[in-house]
C-alpha positions as CSV (number, residue, x, y, z in Angstrom):
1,X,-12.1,42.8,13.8
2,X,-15.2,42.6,11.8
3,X,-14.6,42.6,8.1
4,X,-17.0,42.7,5.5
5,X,-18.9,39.6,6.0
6,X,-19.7,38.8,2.5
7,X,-16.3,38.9,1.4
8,X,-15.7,36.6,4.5
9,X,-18.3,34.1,3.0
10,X,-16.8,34.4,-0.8
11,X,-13.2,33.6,0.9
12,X,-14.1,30.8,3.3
13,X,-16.4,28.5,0.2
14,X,-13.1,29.3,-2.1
15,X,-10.8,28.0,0.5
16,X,-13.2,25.0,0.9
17,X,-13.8,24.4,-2.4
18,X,-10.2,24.6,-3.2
19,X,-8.6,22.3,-0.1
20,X,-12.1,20.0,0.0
21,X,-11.7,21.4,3.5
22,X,-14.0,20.7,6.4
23,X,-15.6,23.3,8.6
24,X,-13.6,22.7,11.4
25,X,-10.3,23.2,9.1
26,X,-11.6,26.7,7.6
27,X,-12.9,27.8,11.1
28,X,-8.9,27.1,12.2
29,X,-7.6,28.9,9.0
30,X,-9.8,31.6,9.1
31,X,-9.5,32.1,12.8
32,X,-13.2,32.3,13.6
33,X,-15.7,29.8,14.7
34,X,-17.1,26.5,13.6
35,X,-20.6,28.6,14.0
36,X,-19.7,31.4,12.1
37,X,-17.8,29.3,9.2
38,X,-21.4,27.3,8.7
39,X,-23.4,30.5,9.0
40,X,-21.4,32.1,6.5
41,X,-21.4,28.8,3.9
42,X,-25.4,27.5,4.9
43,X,-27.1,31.0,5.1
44,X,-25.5,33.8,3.8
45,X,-23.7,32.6,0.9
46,X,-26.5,31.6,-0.9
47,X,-27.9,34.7,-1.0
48,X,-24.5,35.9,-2.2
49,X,-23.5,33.5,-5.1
50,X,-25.9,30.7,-5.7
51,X,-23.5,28.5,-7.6
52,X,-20.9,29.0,-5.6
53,X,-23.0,28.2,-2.9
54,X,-24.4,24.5,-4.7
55,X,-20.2,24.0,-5.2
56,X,-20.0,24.1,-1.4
57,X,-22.6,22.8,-0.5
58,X,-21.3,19.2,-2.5
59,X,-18.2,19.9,0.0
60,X,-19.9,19.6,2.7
61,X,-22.2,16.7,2.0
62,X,-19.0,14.7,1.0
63,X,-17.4,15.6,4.1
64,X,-20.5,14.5,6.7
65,X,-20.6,11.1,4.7
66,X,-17.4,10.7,5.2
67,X,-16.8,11.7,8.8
68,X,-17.4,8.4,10.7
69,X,-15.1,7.2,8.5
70,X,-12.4,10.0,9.9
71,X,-13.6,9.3,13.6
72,X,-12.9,6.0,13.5
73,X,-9.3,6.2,12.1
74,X,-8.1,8.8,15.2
75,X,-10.0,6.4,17.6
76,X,-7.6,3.4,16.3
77,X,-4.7,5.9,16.0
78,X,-5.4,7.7,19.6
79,X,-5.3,3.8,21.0
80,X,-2.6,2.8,18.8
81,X,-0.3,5.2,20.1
82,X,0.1,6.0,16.7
């Protein structure tokens, strides 16, 4: 099961770079965990490939402004019936 786990990192900041994807969402397509996904991207990666590493970092940042924004849309749509 255990790959190389640079290559992991390369793969999951491509995938998140490329879908503006959140950790939760590469965790899912990657099949590991939300842990392992933001050790990968916070820690290792920049060790790896520094600008790769400032591309998904921008990502990120983007996504934790914008994630009250996505909680509050699937609390109306969760009570909505939607």
């Amino acid at each position: 099961m255990r790959t190389n786990i640079e290559e992991r990192a390369l793969e999951l900041a491509e995938y998140i770079i490329e879908n503006r994807a959140t950790v939760r969402a590469a965790a899912r397509q990657f099949g590991v965990s939300k842990s392992t996904v933001h050790k990968d991207l916070s820690e290792r990666l920049e060790s790896i490939d520094r600008s790769l590493y400032n591309q998904v970092k921008e990502v990120l940042e983007y996504n934790k402004a914008e994630r009250h924004i996505r909680g509050g849309l699937a609390t109306r749509k969760k009570y909505k019936g939607i």
